[in-house]
Wavefront OBJ file of the C-alpha trace (Angstrom):
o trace
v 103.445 151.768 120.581
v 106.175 151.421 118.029
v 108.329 148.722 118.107
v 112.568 148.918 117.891
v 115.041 146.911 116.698
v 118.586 146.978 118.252
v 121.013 145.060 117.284
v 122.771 142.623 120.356
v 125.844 140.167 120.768
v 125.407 137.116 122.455
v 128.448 134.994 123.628
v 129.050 132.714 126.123
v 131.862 132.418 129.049
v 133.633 129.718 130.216
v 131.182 128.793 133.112
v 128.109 129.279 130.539
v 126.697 132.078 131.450
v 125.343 133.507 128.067
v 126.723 137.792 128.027
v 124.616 140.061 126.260
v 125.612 143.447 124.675
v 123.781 146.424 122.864
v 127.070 147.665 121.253
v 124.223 151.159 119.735
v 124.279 152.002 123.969
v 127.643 152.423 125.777
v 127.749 149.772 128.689
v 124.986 147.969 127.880
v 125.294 144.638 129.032
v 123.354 141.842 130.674
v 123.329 138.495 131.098
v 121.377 135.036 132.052
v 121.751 131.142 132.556
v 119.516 130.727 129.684
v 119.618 132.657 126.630
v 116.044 133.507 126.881
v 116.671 134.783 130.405
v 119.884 137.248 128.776
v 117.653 137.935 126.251
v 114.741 139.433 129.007
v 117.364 140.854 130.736
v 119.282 142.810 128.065
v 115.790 144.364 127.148
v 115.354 145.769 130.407
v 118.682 146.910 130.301
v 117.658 148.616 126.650
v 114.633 150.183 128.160
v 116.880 151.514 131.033
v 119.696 153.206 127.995
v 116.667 154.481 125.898
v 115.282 156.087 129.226
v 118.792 157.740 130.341
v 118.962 159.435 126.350
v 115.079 160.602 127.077
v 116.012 162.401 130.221
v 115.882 165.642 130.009
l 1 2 3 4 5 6 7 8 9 10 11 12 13 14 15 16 17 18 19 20 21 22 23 24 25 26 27 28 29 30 31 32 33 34 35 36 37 38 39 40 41 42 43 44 45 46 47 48 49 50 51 52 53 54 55 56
């Protein structure tokens, strides 16, 4: 299986909670305690966006 690359934004709020967007999928967002965990989690959300596009 081929691999992507999309791009994401990491920032994080006040409480630090680190937010995660994929600014390629509209609403794409995610986040974690950790930035490993917001990084898991905004790939899941990816693989959810690339799924919706796939639909037919």
């Amino acid at each position: 299986m081929k691999r992507k690359h999309f791009p994401i934004i990491i920032e994080q709020d006040a409480d630090g909670v680190f937010i995660v967007t994929c600014p390629v999928f509209k609403g794409c967002h995610s986040y974690g305690s950790t930035i490993d965990e917001a990084i898991t989690n905004i790939t899941e959300a990816i693989g959810s966006c690339i799924e919706d596009t796939i639909r037919p």
